[in-house]
mmCIF file of the protein (N, C-alpha, C, O) and its ligand, coordinates in Angstrom:
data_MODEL
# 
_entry.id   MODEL 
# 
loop_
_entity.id 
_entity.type 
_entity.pdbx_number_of_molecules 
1 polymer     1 
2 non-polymer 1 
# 
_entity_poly.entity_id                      1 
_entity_poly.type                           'polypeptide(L)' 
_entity_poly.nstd_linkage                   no 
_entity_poly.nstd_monomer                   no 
_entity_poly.pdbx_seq_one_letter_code       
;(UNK)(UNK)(UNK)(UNK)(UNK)(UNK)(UNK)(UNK)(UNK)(UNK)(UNK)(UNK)(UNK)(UNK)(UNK)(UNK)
(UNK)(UNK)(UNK)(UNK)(UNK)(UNK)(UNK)(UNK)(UNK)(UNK)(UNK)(UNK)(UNK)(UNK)(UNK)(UNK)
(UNK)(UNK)(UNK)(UNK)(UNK)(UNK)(UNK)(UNK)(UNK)(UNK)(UNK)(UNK)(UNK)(UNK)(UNK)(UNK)
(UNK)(UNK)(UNK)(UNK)
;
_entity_poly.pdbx_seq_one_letter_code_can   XXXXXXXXXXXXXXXXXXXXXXXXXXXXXXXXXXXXXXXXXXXXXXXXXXXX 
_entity_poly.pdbx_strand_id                 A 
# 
loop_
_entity_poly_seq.entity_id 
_entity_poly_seq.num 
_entity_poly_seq.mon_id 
_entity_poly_seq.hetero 
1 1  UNK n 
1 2  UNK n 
1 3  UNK n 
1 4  UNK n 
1 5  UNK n 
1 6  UNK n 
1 7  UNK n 
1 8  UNK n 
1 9  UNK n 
1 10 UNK n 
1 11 UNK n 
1 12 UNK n 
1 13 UNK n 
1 14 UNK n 
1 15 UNK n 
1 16 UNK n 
1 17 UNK n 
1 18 UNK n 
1 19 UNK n 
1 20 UNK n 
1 21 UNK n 
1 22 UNK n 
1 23 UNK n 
1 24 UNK n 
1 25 UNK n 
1 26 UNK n 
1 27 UNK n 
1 28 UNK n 
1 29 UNK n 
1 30 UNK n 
1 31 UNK n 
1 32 UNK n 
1 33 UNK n 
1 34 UNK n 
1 35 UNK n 
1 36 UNK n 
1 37 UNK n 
1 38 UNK n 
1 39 UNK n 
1 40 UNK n 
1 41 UNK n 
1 42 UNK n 
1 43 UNK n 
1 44 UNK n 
1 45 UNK n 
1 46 UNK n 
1 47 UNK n 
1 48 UNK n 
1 49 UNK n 
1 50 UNK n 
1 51 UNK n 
1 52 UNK n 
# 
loop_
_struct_asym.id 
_struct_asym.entity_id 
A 1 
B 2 
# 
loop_
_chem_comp.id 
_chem_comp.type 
_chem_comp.mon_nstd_flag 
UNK 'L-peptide linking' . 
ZN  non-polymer         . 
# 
_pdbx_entity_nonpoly.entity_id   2 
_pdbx_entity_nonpoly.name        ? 
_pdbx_entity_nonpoly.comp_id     ZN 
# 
_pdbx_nonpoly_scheme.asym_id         B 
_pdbx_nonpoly_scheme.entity_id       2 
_pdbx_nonpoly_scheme.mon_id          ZN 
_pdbx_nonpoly_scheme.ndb_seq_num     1 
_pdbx_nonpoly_scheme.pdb_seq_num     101 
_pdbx_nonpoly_scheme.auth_seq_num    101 
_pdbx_nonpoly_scheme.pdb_mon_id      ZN 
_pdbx_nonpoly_scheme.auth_mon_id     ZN 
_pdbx_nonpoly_scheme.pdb_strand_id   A 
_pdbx_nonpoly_scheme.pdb_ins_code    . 
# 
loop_
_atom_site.group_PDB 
_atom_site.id 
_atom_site.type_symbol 
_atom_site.label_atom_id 
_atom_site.label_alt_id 
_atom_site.label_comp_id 
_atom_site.label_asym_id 
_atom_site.label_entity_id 
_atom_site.label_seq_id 
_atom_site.pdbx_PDB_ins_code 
_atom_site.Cartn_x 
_atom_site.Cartn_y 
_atom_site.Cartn_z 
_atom_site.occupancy 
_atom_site.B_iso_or_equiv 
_atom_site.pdbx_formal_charge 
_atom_site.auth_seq_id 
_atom_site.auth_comp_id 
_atom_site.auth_asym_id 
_atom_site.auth_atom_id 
_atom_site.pdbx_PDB_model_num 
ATOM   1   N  N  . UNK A 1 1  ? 135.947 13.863 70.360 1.00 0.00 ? 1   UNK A N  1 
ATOM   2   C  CA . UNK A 1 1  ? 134.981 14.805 70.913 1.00 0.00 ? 1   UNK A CA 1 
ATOM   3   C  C  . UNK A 1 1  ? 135.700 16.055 71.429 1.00 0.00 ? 1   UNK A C  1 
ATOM   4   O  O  . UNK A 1 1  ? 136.876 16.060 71.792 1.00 0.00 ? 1   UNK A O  1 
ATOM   5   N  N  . UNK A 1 2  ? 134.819 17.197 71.426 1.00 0.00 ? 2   UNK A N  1 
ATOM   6   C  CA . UNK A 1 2  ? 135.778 18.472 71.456 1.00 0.00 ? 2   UNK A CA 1 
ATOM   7   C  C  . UNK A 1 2  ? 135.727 18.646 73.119 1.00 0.00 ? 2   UNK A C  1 
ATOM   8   O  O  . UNK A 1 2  ? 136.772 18.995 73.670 1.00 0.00 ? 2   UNK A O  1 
ATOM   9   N  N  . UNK A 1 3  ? 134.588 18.421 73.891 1.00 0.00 ? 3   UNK A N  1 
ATOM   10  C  CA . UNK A 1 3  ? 134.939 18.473 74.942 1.00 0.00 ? 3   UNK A CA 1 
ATOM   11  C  C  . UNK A 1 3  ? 135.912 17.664 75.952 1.00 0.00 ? 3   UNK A C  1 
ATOM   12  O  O  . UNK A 1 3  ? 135.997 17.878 77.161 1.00 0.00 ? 3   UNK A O  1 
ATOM   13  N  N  . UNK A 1 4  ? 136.723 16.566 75.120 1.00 0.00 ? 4   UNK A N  1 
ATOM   14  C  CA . UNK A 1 4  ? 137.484 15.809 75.800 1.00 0.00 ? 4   UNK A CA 1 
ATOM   15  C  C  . UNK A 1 4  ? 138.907 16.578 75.520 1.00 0.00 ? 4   UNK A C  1 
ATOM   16  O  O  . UNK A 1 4  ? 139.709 16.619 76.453 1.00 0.00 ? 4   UNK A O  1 
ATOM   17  N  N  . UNK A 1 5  ? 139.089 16.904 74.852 1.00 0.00 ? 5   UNK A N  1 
ATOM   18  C  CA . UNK A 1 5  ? 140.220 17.643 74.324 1.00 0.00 ? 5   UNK A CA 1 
ATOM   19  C  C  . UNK A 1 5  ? 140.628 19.245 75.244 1.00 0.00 ? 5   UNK A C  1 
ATOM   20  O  O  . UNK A 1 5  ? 141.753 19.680 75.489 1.00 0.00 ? 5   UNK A O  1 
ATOM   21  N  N  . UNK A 1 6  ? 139.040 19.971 75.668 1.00 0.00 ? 6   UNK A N  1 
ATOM   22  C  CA . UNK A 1 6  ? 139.554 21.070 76.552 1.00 0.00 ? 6   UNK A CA 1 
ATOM   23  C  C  . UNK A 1 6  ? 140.472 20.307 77.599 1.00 0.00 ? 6   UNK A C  1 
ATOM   24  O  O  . UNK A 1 6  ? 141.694 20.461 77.586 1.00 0.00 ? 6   UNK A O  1 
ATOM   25  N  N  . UNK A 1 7  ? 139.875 19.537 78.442 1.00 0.00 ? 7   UNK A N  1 
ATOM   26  C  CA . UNK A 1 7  ? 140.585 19.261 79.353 1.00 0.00 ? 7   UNK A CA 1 
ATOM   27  C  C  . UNK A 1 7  ? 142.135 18.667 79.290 1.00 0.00 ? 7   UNK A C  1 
ATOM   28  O  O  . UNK A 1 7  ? 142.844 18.798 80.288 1.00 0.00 ? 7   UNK A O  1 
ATOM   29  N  N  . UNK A 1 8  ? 142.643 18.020 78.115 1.00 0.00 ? 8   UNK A N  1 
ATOM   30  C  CA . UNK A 1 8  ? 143.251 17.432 77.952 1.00 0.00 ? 8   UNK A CA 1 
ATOM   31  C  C  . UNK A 1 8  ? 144.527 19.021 77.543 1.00 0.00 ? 8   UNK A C  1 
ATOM   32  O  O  . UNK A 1 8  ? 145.720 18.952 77.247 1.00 0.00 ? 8   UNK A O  1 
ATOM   33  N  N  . UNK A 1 9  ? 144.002 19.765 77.634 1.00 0.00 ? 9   UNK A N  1 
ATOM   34  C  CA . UNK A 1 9  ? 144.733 21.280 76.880 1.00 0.00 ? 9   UNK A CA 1 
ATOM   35  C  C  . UNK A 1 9  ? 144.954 21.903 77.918 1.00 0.00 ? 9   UNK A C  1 
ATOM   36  O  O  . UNK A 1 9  ? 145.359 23.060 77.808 1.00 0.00 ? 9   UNK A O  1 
ATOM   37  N  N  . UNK A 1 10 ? 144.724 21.234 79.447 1.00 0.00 ? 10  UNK A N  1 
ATOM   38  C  CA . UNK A 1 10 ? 144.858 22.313 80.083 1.00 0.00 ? 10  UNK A CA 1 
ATOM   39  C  C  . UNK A 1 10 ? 145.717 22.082 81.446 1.00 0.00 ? 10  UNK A C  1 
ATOM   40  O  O  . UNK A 1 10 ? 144.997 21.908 82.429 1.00 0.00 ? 10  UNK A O  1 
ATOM   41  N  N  . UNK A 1 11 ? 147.179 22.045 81.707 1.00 0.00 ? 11  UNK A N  1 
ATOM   42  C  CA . UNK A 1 11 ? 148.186 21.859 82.320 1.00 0.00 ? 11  UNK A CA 1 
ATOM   43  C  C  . UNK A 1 11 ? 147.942 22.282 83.760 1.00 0.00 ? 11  UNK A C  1 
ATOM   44  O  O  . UNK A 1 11 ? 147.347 23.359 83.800 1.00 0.00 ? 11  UNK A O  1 
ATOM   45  N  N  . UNK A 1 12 ? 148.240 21.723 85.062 1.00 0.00 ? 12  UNK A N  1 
ATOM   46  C  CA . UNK A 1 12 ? 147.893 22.436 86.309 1.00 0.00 ? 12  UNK A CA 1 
ATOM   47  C  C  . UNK A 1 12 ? 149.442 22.478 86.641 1.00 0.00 ? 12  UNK A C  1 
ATOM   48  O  O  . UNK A 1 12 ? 150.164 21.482 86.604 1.00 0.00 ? 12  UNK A O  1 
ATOM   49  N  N  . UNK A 1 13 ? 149.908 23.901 87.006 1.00 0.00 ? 13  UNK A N  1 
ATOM   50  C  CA . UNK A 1 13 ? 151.203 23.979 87.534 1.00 0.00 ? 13  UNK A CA 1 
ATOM   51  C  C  . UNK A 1 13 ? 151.268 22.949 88.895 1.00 0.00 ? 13  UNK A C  1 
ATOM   52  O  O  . UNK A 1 13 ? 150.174 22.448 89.156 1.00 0.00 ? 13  UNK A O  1 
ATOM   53  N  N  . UNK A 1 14 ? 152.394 22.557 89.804 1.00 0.00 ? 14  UNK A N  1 
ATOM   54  C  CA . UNK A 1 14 ? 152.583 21.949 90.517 1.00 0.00 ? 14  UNK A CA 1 
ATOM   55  C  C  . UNK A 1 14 ? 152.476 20.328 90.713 1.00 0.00 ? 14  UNK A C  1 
ATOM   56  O  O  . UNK A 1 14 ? 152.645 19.782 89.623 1.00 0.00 ? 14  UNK A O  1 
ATOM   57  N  N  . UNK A 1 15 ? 152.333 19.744 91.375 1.00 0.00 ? 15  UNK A N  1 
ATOM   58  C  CA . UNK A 1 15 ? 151.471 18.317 91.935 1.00 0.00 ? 15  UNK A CA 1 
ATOM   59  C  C  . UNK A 1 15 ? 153.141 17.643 92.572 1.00 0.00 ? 15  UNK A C  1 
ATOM   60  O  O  . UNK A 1 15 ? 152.855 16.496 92.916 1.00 0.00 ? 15  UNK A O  1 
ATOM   61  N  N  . UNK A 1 16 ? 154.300 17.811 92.784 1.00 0.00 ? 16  UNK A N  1 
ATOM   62  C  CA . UNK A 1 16 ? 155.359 17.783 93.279 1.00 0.00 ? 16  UNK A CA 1 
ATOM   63  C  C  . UNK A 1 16 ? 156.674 18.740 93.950 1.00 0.00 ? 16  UNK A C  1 
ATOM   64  O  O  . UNK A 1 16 ? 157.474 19.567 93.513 1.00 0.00 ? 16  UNK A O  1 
ATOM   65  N  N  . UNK A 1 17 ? 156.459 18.278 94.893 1.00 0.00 ? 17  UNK A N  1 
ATOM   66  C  CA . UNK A 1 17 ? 157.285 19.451 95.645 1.00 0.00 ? 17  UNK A CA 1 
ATOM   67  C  C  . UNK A 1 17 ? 158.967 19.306 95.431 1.00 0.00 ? 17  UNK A C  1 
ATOM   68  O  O  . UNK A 1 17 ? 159.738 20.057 96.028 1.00 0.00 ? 17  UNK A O  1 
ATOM   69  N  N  . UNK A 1 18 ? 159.411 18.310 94.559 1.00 0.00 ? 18  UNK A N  1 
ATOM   70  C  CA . UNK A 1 18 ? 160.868 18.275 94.373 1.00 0.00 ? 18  UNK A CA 1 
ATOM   71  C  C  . UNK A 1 18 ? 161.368 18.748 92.982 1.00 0.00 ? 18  UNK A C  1 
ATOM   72  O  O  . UNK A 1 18 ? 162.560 18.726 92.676 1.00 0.00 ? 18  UNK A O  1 
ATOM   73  N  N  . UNK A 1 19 ? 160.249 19.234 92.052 1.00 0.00 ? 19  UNK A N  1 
ATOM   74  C  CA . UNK A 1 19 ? 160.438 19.922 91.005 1.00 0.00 ? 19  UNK A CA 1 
ATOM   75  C  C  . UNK A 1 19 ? 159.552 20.365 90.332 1.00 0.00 ? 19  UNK A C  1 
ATOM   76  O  O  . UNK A 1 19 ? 158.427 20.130 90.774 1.00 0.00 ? 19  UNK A O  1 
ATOM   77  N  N  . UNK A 1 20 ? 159.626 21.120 89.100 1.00 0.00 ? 20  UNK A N  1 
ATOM   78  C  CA . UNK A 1 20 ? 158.665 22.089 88.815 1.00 0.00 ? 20  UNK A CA 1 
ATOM   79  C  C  . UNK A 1 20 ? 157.996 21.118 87.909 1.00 0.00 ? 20  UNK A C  1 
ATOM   80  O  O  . UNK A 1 20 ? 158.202 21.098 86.695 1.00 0.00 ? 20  UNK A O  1 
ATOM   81  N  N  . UNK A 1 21 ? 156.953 20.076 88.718 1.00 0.00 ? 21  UNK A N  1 
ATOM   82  C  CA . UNK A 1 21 ? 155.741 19.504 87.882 1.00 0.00 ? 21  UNK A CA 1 
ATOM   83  C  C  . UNK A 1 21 ? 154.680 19.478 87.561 1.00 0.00 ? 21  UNK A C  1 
ATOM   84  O  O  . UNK A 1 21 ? 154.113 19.998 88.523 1.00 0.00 ? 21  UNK A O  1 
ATOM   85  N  N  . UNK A 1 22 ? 153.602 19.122 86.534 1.00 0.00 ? 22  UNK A N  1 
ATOM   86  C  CA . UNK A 1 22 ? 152.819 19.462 85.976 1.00 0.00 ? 22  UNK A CA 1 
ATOM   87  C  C  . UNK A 1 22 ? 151.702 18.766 86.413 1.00 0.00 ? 22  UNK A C  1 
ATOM   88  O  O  . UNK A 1 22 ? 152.061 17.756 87.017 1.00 0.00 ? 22  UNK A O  1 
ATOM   89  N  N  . UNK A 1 23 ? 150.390 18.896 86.355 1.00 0.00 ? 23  UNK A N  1 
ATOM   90  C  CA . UNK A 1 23 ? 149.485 17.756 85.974 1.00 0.00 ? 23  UNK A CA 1 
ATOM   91  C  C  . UNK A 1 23 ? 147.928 17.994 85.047 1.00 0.00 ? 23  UNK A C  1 
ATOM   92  O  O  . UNK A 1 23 ? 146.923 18.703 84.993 1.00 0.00 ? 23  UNK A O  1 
ATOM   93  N  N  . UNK A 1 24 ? 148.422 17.148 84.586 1.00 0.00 ? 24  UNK A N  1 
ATOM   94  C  CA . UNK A 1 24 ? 147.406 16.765 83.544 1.00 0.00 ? 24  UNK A CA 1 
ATOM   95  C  C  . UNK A 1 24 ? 146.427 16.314 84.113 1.00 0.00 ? 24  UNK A C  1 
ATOM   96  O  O  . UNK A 1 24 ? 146.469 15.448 84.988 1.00 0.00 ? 24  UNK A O  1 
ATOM   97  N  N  . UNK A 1 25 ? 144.847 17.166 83.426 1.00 0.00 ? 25  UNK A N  1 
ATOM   98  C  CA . UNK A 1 25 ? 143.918 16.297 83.676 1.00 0.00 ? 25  UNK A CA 1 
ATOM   99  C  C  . UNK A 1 25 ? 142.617 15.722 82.231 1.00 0.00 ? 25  UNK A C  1 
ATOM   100 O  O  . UNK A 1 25 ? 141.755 16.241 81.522 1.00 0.00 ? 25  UNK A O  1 
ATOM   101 N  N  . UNK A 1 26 ? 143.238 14.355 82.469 1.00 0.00 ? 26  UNK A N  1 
ATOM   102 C  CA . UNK A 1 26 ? 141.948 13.694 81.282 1.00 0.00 ? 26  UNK A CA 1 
ATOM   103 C  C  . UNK A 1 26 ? 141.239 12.968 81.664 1.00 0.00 ? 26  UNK A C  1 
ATOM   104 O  O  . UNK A 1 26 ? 141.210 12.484 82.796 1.00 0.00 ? 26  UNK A O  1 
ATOM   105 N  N  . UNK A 1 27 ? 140.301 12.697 80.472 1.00 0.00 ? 27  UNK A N  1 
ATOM   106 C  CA . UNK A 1 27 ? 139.171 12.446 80.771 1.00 0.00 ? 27  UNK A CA 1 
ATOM   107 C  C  . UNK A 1 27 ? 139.277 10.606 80.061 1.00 0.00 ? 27  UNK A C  1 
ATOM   108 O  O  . UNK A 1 27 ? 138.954 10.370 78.897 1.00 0.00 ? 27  UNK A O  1 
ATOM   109 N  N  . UNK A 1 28 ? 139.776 9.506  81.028 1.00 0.00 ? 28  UNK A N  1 
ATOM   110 C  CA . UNK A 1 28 ? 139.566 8.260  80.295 1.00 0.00 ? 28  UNK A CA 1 
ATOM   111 C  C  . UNK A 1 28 ? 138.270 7.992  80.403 1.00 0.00 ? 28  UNK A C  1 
ATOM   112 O  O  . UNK A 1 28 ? 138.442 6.869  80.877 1.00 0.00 ? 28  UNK A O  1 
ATOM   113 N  N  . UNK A 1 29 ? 137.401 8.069  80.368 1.00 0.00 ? 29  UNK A N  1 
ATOM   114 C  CA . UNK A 1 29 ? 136.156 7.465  79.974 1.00 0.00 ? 29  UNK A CA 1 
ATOM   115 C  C  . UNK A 1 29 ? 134.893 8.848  80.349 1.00 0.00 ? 29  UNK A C  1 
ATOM   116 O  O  . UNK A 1 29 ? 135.151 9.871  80.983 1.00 0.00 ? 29  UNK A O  1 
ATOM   117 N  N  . UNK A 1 30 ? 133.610 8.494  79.773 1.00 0.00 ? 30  UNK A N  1 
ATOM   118 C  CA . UNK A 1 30 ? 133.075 9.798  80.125 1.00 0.00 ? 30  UNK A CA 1 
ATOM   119 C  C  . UNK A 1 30 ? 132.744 9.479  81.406 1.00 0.00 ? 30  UNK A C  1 
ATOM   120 O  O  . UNK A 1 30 ? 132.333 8.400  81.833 1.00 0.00 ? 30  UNK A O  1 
ATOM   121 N  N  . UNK A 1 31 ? 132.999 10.728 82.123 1.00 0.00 ? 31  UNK A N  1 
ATOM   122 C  CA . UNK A 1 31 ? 132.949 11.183 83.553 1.00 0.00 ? 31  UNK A CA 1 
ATOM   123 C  C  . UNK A 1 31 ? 134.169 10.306 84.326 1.00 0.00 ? 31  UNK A C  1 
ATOM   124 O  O  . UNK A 1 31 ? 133.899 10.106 85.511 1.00 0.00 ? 31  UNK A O  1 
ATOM   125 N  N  . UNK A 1 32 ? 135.283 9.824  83.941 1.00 0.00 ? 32  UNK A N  1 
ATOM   126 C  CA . UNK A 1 32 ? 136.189 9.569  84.423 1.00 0.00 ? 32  UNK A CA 1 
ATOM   127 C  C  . UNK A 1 32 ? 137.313 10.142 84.601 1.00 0.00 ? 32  UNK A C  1 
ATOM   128 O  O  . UNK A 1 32 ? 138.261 9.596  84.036 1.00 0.00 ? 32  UNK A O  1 
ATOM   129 N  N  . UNK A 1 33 ? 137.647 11.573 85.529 1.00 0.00 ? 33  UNK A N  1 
ATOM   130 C  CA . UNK A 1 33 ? 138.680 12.247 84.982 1.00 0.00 ? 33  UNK A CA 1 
ATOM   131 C  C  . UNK A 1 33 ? 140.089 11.294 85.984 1.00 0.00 ? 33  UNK A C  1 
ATOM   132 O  O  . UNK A 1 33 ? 140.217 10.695 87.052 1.00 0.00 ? 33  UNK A O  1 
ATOM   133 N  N  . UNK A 1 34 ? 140.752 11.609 85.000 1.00 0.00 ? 34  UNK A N  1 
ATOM   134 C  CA . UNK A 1 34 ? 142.443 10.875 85.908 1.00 0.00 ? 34  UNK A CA 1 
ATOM   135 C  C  . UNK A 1 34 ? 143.526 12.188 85.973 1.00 0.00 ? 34  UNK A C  1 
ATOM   136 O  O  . UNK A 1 34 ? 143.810 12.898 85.009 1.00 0.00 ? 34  UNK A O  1 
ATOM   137 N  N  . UNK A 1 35 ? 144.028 12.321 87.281 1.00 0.00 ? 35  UNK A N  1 
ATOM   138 C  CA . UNK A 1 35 ? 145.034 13.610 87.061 1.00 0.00 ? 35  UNK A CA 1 
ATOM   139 C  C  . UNK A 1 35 ? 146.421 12.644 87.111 1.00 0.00 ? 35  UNK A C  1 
ATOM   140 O  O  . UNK A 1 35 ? 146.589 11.775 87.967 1.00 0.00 ? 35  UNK A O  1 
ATOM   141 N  N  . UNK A 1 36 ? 147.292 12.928 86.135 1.00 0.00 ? 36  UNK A N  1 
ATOM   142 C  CA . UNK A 1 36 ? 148.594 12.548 85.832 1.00 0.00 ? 36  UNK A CA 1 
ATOM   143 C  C  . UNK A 1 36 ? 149.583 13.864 86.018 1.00 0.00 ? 36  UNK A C  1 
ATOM   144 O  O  . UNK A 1 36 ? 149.512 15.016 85.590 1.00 0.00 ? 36  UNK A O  1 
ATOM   145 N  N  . UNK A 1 37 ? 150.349 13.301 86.689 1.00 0.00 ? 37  UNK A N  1 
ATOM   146 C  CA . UNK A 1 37 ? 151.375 14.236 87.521 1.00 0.00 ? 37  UNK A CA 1 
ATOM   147 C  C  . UNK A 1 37 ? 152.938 13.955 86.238 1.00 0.00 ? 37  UNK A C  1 
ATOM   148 O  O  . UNK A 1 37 ? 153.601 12.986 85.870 1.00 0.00 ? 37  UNK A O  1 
ATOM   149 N  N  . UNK A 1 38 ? 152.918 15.043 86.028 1.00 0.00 ? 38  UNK A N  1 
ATOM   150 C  CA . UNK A 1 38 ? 154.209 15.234 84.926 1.00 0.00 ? 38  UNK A CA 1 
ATOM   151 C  C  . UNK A 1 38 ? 155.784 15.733 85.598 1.00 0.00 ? 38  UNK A C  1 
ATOM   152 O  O  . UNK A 1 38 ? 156.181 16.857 85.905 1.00 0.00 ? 38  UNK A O  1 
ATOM   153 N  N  . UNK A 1 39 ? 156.268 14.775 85.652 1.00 0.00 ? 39  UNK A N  1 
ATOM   154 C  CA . UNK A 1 39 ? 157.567 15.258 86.708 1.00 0.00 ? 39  UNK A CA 1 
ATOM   155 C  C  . UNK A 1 39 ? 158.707 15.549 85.731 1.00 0.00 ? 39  UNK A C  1 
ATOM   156 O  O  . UNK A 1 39 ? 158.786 14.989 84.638 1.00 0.00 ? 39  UNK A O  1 
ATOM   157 N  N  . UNK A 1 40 ? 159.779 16.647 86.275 1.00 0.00 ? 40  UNK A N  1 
ATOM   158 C  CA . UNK A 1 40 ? 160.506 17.253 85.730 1.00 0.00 ? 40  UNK A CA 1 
ATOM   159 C  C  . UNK A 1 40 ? 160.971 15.900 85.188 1.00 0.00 ? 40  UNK A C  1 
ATOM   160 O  O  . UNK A 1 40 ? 160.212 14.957 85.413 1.00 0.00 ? 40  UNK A O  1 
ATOM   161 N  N  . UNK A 1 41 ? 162.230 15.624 84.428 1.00 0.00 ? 41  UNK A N  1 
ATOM   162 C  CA . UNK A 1 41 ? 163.059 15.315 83.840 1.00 0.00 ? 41  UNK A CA 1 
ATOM   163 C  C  . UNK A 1 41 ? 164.271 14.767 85.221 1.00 0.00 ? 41  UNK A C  1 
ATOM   164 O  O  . UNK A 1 41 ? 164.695 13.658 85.546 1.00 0.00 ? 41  UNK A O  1 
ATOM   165 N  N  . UNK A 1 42 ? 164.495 16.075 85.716 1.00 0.00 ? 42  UNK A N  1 
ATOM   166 C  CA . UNK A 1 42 ? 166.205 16.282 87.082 1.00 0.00 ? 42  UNK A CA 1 
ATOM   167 C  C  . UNK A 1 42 ? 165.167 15.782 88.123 1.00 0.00 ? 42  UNK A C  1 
ATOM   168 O  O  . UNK A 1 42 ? 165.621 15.853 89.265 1.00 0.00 ? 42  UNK A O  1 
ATOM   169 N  N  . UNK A 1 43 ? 163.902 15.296 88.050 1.00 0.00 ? 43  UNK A N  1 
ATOM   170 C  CA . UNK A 1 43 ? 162.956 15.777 89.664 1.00 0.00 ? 43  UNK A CA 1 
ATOM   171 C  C  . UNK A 1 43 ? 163.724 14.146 90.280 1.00 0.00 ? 43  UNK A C  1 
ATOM   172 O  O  . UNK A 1 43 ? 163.722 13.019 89.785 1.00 0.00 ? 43  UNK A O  1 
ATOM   173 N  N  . UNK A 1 44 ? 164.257 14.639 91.415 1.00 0.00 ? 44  UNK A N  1 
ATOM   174 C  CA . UNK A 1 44 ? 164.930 13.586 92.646 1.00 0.00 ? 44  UNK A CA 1 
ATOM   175 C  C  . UNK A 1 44 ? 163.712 12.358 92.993 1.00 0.00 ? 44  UNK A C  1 
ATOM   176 O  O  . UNK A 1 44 ? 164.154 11.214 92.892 1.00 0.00 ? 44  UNK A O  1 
ATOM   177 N  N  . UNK A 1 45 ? 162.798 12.428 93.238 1.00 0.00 ? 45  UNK A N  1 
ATOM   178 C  CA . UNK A 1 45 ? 161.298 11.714 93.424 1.00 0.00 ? 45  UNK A CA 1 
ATOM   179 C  C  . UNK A 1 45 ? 161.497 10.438 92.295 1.00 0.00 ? 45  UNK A C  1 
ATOM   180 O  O  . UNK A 1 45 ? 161.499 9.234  92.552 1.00 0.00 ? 45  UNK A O  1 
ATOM   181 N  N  . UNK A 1 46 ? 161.668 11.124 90.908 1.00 0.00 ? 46  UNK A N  1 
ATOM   182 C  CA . UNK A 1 46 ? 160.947 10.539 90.206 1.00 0.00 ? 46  UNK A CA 1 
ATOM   183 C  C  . UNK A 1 46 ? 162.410 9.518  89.586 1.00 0.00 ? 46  UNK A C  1 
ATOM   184 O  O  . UNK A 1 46 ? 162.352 8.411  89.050 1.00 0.00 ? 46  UNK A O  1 
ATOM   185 N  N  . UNK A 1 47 ? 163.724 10.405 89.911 1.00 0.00 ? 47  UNK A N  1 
ATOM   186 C  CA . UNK A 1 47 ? 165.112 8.940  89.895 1.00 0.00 ? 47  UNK A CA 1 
ATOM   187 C  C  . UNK A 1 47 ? 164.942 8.014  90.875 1.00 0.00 ? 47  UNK A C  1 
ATOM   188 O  O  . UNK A 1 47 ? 164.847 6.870  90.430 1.00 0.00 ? 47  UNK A O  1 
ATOM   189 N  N  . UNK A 1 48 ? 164.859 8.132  92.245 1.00 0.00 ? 48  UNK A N  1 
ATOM   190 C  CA . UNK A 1 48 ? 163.890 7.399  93.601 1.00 0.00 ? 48  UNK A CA 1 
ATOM   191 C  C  . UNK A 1 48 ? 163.489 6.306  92.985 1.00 0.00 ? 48  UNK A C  1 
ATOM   192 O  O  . UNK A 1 48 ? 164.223 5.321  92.898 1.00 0.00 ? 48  UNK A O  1 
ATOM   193 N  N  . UNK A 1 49 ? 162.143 6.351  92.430 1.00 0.00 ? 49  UNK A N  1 
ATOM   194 C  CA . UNK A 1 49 ? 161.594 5.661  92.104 1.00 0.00 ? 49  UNK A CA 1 
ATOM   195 C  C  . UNK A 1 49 ? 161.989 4.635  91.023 1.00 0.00 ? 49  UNK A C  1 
ATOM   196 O  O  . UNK A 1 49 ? 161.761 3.431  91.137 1.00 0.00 ? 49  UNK A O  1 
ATOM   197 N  N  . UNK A 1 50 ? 162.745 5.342  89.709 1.00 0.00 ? 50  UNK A N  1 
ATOM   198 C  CA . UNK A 1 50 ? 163.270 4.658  88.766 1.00 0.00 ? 50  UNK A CA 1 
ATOM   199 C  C  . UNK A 1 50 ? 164.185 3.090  89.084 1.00 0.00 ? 50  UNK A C  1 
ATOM   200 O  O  . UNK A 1 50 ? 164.173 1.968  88.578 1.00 0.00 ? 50  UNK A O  1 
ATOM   201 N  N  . UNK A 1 51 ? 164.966 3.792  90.251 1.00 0.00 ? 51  UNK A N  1 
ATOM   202 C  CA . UNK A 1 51 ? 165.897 2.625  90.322 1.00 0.00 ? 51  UNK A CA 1 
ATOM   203 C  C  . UNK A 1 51 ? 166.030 1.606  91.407 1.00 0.00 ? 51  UNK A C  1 
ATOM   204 O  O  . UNK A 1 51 ? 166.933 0.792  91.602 1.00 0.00 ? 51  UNK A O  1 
ATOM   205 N  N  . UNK A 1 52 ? 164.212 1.982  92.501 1.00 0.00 ? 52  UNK A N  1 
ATOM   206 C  CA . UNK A 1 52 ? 164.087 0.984  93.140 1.00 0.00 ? 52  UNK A CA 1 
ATOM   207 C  C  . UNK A 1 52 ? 163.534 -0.289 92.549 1.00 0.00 ? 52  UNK A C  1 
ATOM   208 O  O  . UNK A 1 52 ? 163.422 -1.296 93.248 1.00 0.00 ? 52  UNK A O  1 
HETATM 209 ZN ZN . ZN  B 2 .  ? 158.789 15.605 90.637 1.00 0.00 2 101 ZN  A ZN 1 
# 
């Protein structure tokens, strides 16, 4: 569906303050939007987490 796809096209700067991350917002089900937070690659937060 084409309207699931705008949203899915459309990147929000920020959603982490330890690097320059992104977030995504889609749509899993209709009227279900989920925002997914896209963290740098180097972002300190997101090694944190990896190796607890
Ligand atoms: Zn981050």
């Amino acid at each position: 569906m084409s309207n699931r796809r705008r949203l899915d096209a459309d990147p929000i700067p920020g959603g982490c303050e330890d690097c320059h991350a992104e977030q995504v917002l889609h749509e899993e089900a209709p009227g279900v939007l989920v925002l997914t937070v896209m963290h740098d690659p180097t972002c300190p937060y997101l090694a944190k987490r990896s190796t607890s």
